[in-house]
C-alpha positions in Angstrom: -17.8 14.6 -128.6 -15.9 13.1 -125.6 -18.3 10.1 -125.6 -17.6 9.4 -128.8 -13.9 8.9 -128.4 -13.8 5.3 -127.5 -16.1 4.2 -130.8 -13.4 5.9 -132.2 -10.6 4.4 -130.9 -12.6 1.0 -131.3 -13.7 0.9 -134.3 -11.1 2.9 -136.0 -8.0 0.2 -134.8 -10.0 -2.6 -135.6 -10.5 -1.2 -139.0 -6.6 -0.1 -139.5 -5.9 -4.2 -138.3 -8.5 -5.2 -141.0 -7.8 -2.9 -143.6 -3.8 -4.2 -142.9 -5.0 -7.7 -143.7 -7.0 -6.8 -146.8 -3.6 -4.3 -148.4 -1.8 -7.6 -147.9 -4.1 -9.6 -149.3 -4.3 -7.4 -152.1 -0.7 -7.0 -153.1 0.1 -10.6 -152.3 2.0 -10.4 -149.4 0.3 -12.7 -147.0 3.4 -14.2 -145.6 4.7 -12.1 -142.8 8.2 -11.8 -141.0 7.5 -13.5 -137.1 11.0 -12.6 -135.8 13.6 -10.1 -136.2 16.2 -12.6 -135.9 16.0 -13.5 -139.3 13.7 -13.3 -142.4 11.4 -16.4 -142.0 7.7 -15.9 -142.9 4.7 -17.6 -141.9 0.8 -16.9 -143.2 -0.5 -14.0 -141.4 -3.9 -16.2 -140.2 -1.0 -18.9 -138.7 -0.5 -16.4 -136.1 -4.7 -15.4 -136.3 -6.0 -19.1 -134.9 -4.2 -19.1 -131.7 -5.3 -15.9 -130.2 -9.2 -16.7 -131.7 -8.8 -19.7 -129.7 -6.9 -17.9 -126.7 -9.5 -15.1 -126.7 -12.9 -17.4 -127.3 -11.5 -19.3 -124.0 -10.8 -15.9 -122.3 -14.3 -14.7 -122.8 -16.3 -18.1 -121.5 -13.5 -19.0 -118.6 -15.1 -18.2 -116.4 -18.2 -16.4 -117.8 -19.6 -13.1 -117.5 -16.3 -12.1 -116.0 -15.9 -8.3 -114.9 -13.0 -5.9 -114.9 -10.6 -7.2 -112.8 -9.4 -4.1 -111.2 -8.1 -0.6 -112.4 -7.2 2.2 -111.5 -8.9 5.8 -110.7 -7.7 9.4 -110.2 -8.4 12.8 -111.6 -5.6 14.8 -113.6 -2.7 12.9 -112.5 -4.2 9.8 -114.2 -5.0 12.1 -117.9 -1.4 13.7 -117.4 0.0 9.8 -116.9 -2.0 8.4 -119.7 -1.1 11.0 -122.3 2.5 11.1 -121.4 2.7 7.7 -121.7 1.1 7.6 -125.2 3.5 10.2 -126.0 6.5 8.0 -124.9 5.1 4.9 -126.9 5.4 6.8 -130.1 8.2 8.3 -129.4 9.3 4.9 -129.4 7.9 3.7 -132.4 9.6 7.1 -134.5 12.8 6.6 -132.9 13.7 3.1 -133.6 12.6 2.7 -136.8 15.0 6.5 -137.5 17.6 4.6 -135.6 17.3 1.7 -137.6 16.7 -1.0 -135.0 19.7 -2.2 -134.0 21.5 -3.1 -130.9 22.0 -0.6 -128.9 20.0 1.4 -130.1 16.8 -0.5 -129.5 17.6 -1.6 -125.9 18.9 2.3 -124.4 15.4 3.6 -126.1 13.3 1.0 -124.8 15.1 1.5 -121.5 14.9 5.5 -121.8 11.3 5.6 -123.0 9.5 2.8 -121.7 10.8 2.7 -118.4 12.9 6.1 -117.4 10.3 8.4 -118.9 7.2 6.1 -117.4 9.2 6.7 -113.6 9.5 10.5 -114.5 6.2 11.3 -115.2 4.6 9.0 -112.2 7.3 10.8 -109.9 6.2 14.3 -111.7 2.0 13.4 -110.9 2.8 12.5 -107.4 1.0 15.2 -106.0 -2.2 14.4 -107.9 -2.0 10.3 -107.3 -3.3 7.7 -109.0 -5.3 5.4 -107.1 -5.4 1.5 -107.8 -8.4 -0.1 -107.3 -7.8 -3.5 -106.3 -10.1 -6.7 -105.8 -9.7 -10.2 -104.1 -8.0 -12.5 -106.0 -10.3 -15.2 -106.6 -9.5 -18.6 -107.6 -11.3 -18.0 -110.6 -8.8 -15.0 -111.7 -6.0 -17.2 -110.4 -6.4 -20.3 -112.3 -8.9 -18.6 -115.3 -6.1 -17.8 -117.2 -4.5 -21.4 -117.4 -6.6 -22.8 -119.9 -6.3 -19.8 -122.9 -2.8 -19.5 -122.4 -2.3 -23.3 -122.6 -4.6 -23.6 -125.7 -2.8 -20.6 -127.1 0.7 -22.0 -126.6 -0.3 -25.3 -128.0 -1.3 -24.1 -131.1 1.5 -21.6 -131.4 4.0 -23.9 -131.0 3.0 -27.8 -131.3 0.4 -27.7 -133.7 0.3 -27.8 -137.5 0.4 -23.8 -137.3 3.4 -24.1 -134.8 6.0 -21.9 -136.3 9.4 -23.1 -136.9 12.2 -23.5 -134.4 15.4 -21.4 -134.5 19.1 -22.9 -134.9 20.3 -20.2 -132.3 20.8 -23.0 -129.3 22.9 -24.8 -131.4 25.3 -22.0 -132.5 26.7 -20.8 -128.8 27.4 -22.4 -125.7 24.9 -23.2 -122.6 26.3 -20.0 -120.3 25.6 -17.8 -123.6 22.2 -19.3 -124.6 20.7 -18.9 -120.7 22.6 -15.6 -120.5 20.4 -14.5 -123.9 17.3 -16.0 -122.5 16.9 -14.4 -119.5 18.1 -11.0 -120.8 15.5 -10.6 -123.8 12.9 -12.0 -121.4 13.5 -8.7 -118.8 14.1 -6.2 -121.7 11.4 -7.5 -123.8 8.7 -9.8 -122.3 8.9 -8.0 -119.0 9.0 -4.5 -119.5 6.8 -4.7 -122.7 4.2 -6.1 -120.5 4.6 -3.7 -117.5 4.6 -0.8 -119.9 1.7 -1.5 -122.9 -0.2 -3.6 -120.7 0.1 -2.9 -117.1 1.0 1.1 -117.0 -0.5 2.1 -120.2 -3.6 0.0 -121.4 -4.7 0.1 -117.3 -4.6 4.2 -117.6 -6.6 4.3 -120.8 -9.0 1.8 -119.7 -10.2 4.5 -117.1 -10.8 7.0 -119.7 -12.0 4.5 -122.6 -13.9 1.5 -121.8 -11.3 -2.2 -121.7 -11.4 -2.8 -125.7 -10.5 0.6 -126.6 -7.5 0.7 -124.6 -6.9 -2.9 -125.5 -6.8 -1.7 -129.5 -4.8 1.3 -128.6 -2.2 -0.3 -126.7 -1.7 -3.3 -128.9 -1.4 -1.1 -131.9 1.0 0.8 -130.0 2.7 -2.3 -128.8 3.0 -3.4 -132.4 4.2 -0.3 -134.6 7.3 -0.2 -132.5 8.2 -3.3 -134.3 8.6 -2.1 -137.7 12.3 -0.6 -136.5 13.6 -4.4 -135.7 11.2 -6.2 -138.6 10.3 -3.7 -141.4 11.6 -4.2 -144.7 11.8 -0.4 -145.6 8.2 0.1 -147.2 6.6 1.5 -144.2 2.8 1.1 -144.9 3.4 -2.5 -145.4 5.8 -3.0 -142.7 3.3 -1.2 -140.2 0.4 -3.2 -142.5 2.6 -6.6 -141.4 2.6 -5.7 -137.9 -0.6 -4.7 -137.2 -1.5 -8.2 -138.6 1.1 -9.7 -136.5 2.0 -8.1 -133.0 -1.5 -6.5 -133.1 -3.7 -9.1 -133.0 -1.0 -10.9 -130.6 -1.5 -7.7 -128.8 -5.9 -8.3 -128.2 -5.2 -11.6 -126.9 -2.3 -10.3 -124.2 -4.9 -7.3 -123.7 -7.9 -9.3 -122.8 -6.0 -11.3 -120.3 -4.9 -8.4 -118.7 -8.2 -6.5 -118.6 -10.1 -9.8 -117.2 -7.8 -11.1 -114.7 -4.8 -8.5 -113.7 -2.4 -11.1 -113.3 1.0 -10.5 -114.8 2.3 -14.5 -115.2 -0.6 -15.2 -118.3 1.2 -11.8 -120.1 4.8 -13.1 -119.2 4.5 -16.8 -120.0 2.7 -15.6 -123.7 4.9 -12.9 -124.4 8.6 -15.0 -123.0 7.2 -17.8 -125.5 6.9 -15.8 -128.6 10.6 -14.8 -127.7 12.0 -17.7 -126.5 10.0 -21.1 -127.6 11.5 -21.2 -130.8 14.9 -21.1 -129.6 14.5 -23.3 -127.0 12.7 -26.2 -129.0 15.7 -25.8 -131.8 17.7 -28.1 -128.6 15.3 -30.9 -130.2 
């Protein structure tokens, strides 16, 4: 039964991302909300072609690529993995029952992704995690240049690109980098560090790569119906899933092949802050 686990984890979250696309599909809703900041909607396969592309490039650059590194341990690493699960849900429930608003969303994102995470690694000290490190190779240091590129090209000067926000032009300099750098650290950074470098490296160990990739970006994405969801919940999750969980292979796959954190941060801080930033032209 335990071997079975991660064909179920596989097969069942790339069947929950598939079936998403076909309920929209189905009821017509094929445009999909791409920020919170407001209720612009782009087609859901607008935000499918750049991570194809972003993923084809991460698979054949360079080829037959290995994991990268991980980690290993005994029942510290099953006690950290399911806790940390835990804590990604929790997150999920209790934004969306909070609504999603500010402050709400930043002191649980703090709370659960990054002052329960520190609890639970102090808690398993005694039965350590061990990470398994290899040399960084120039072709794990530069690999990732060419996806990312190709991803942010078509994310954001393409025909798909998605359109820029007014937000630059409605507060001052000090204000707009203040905003910038803020959202990047609560967002971009500790999203990353907790869905992609704490949590997806955990259940890697215990799954097999594109299990935990699945698991964490659907995780990564449900979270986002508190700050996006319209207040029909399967087709809020059904627009994220689509959205932030594809997103999420293409940030999972760069993690799992090269164990660099700059590929993760530059995708993720665009998505946040690209559209902003090209609203100054």
């Amino acid at each position: 039964m335990r071997n079975k686990m991660p064909y179920a984890v596989l097969g069942g979250g790339l069947a929950l991302i598939a079936g998403s696309a076909l309920w929209l599909v189905l009821t017509g809703a094929t445009d999909i909300r791409y920020s919170a900041d407001h209720a612009g909607t782009v087609p859901m396969w607008h935000r499918w072609i750049p991570v194809l592309a972003g993923l084809a490039l991460v698979r054949l650059v360079p080829p037959r690529a290995e994991l990268a590194g991980g980690v290993t341990g005994g029942r510290g690493l099953r006690l950290q993995a399911g806790l940390l699960l835990g804590s990604a849900l929790a997150f999920a429930v209790a934004l969306r029952w909070s609504g999603g608003g500010e402050p709400a969303h930043t002191a649980l994102k703090l709370a659960l992704l990054l002052a329960v995470p520190a609890a639970v690694f102090w808690w398993s000290r005694r039965d350590p995690v061990t990470h398994v490190r290899e040399p960084l190779r120039a072709w794990r240091r530069y690999g990732p240049a060419a996806p990312v590129a190709a991803w942010l090209l078509l994310s954001y000067a393409s025909p798909l690109a998605l359109p820029p926000s007014d937000f630059a032009a409605t507060v001052d300099p000090v204000t707009l980098v203040i905003t910038v750098v803020v959202v990047f650290a609560v967002n971009s950074l500790l999203e990353e560090v907790f869905y992609r470098r704490w949590l997806q490296t955990r259940w890697e160990h215990l799954l097999g790569p594109w299990p935990a990739i699945v698991l964490s970006s659907l995780l990564w994405a449900a979270w986002h119906v508190g700050i996006q969801g319209a207040g029909d919940l399967p087709g809020d999750l059904a627009a994220t899933f689509v959205n932030q969980g594809v997103q999420g292979l293409f940030l999972g796959y760069l993690w799992s092949r090269y164990r660099l954190m700059w590929p993760l941060l530059t995708v993720h801080g665009a998505v946040n802050a690209a559209p902003v930033l090209l609203g100054l032209w």
